[in-house]
C-alpha positions as CSV (number, residue, x, y, z in Angstrom):
1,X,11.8,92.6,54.8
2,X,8.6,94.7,55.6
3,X,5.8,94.2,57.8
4,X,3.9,92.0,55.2
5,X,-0.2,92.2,55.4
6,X,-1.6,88.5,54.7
7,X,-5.0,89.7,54.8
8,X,-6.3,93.4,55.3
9,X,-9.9,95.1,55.7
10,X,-10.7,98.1,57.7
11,X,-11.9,96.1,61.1
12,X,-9.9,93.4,61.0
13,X,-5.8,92.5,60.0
14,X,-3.6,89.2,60.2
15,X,0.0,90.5,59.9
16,X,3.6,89.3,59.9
17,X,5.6,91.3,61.3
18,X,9.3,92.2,60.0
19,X,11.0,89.2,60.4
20,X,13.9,88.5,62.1
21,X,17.8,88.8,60.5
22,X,20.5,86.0,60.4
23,X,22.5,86.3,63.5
24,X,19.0,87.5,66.2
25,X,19.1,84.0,67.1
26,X,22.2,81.9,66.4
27,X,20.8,82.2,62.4
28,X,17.1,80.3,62.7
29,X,15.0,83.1,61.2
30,X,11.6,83.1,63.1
31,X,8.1,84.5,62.1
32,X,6.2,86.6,64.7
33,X,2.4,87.2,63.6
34,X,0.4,89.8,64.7
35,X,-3.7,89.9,64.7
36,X,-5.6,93.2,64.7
37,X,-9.1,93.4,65.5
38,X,-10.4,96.6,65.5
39,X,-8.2,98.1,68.2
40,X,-7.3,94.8,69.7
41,X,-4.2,92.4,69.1
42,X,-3.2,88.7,69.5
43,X,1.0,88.0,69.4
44,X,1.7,84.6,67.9
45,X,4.9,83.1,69.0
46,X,6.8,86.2,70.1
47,X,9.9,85.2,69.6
48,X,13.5,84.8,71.9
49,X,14.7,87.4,74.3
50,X,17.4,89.3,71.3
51,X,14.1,90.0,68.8
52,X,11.9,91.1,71.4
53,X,12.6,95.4,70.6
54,X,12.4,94.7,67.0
55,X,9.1,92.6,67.2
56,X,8.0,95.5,70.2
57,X,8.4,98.6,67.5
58,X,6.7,96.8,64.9
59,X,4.0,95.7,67.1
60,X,3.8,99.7,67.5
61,X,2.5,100.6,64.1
62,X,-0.5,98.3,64.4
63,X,-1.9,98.5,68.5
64,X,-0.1,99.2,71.7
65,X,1.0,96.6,74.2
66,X,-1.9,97.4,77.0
67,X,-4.6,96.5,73.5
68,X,-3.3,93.0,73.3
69,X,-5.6,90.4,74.7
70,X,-3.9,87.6,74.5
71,X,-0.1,86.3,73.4
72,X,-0.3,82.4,71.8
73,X,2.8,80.0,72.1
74,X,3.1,77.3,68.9
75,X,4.7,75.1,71.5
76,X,7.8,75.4,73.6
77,X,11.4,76.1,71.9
78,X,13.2,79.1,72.6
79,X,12.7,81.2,69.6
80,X,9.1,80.8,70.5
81,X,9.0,82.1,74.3
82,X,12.8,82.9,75.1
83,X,11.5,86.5,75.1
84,X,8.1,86.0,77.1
85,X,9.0,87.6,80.5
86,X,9.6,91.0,78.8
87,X,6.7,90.8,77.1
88,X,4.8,89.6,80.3
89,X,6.4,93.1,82.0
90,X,5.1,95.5,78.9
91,X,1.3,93.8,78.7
92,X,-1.3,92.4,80.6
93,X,-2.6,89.7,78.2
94,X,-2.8,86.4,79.2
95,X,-0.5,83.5,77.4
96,X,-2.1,80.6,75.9
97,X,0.2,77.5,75.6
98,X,-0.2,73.6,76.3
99,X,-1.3,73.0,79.3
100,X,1.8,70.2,79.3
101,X,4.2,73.1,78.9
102,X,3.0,75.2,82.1
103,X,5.4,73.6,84.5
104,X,8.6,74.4,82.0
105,X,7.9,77.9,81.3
106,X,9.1,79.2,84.6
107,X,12.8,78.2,83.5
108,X,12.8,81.4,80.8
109,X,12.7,83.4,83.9
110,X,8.7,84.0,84.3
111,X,8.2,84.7,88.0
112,X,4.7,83.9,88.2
113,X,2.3,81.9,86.1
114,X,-1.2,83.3,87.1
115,X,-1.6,84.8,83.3
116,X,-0.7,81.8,81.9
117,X,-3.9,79.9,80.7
118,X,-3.4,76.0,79.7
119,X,-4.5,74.7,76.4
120,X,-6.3,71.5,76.7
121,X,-5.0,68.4,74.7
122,X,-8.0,68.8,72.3
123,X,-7.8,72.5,71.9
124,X,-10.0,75.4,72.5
125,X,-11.8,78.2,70.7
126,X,-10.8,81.5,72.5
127,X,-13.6,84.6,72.2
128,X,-11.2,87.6,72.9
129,X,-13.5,90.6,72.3
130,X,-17.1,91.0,70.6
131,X,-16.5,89.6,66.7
132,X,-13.0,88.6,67.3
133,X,-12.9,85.0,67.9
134,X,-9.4,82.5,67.2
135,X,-9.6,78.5,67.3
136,X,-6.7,77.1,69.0
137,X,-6.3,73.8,67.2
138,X,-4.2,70.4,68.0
139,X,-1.2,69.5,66.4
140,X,0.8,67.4,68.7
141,X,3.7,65.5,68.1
142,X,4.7,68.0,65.3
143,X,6.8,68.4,66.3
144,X,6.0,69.3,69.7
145,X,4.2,66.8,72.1
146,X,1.9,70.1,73.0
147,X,1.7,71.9,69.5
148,X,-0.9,74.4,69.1
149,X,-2.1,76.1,66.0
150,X,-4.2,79.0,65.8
151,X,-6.6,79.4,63.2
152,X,-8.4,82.8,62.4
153,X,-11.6,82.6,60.8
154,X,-12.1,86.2,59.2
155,X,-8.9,86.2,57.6
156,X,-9.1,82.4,56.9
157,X,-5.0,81.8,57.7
158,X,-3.9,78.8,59.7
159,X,-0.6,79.5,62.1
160,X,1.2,76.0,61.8
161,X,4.0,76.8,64.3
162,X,7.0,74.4,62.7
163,X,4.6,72.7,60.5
164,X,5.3,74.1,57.2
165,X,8.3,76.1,58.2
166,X,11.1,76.0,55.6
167,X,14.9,77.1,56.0
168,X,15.4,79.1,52.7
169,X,18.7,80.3,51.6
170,X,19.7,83.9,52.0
171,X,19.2,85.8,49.0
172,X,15.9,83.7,48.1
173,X,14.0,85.2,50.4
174,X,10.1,85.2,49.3
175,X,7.3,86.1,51.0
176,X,4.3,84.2,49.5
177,X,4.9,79.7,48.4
178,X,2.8,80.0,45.8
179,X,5.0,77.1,43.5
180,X,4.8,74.1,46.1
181,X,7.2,72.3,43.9
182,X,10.1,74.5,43.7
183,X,9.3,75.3,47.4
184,X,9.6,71.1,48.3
185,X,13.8,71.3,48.7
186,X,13.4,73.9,51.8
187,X,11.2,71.9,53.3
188,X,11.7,68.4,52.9
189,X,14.2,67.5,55.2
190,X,13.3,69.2,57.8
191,X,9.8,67.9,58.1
192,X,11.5,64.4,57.5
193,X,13.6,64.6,60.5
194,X,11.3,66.8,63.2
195,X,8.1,65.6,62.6
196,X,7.5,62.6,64.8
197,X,5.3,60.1,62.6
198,X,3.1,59.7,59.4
199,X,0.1,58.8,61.7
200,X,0.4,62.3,63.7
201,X,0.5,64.3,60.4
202,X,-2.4,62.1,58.8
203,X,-4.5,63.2,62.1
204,X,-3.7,66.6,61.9
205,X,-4.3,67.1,58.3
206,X,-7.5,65.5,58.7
207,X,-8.5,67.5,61.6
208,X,-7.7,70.9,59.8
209,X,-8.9,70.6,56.2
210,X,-12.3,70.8,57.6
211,X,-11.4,74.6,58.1
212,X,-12.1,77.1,55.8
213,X,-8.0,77.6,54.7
214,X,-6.5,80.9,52.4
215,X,-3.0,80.7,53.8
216,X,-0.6,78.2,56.1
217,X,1.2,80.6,57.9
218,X,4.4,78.9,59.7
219,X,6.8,80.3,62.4
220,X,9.9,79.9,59.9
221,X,10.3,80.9,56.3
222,X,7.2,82.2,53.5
223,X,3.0,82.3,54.1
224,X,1.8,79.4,51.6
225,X,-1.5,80.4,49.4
226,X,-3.5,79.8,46.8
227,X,-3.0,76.1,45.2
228,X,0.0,76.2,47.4
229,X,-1.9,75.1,50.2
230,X,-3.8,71.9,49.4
231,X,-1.0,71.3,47.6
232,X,1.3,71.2,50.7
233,X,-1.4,69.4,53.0
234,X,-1.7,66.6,50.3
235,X,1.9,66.0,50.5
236,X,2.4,66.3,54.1
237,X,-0.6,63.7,54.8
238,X,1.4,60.9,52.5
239,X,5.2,61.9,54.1
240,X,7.2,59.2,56.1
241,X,8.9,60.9,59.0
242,X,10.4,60.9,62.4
243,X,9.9,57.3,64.1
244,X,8.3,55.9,60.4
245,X,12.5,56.5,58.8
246,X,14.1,54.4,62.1
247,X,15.7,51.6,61.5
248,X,18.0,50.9,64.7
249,X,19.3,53.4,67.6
250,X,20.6,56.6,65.9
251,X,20.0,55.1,62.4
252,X,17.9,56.5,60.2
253,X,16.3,55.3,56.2
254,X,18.5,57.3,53.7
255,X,17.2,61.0,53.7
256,X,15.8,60.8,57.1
């Protein structure tokens, strides 16, 4: 798949970059996002240590490592940072993450965490160069205690990090979920099972439909748009999950 442009205008570009093959990390096929701002750039969930070249020479096309200005973690799985000490050796930008997350990071073999900046529970709007601004938004306990979303406000996309994401078939690979319907088997189960509760999705969808949204860009699987996405938050708000499906130690409701 190609570098896919999700929005585009001379100054400014929210990109994801070519994303990662079957087999890169034991077969979970990951989403790394790349913002452009003039000649500036912000990497969204890097990725594990085996994508890292391939996420490195598409990063290449757009800006070069020393122009990034900051690197955002989703949250804390290894197809998210598995790959950040390289990353931390090639650029000078600082990581954001939650700030609950700092004391695990050293364990992917990051030496030192003085570039690591921690996110605080409620979130934080980042100013990374003159006109380029990203809102780092809350969305804990989905399914990560410390989940972070970033929104963009010039290209009006939301990175959800795992909220959203969607393990689609090989061979049915799309990049846009513009029919939520058909889209609903790729995604159902897995939100079912990862996300923690009803009440944390209720909170988070209330918090981030009072953003300005075009797209619902996830770390796994197609960019929703159009009537895709208020068509997806509706249906996440109302969705049983996690602890709500429990009905003893290790036993779940039917479809949980």
């Amino acid at each position: 798949m190609r570098n896919i442009p999700i929005y585009s205008s001379e100054q400014h570009k929210f990109i994801l970059l070519n994303e990662s093959e079957p087999g890169e990390e034991d077969g979970i096929r990951s989403n790394q996002y790349l913002i452009v701002h003039e000649d500036n750039g912000v990497l969204l969930d890097p990725g594990g240590f085996g994508v890292m070249p391939r996420v490195l020479s598409e990063l290449l096309n757009y800006v070069s490592p020393d122009k990034l200005k900051a690197i955002m973690l989703s949250h804390q799985d290894p197809d998210i940072v598995g790959g950040i000490a390289t990353w931390l050796e090639i650029t000078d930008a600082p990581v954001y993450v939650s700030s609950i997350w700092l004391r695990f990071l050293p364990h992917y073999g990051v030496s030192s965490m003085q570039r690591f900046v921690g996110v605080p529970d409620e979130g934080m709007n980042c100013q990374l160069a003159a006109g380029f601004d990203l809102k780092l938004v809350p969305a804990h306990f989905l399914h990560s205690e410390g989940q972070i979303n970033v929104y963009d406000p010039i290209a009006k996309v939301l990175f959800t990090g795992d909220i959203g994401a969607a393990m689609v078939p090989e061979g049915e690979d799309h990049p846009y979920v513009d029919d939520f319907a058909a889209h609903l088997p790729y995604i159902e189960g897995f939100h079912r099972r990862y996300m923690c509760s009803n009440r944390a999705a209720r909170f988070w969808v209330e918090a981030v439909s009072q953003l300005d949204i075009d797209f619902i860009a996830p770390q796994h699987g197609p960019v929703y748009r159009g009537a895709a996405v208020p068509a997806f938050l509706k249906w996440f708000k109302n969705l049983e999950c996690g602890v709500d499906l429990m009905v003893g130690a290790g036993r779940f409701q039917q479809g949980g």
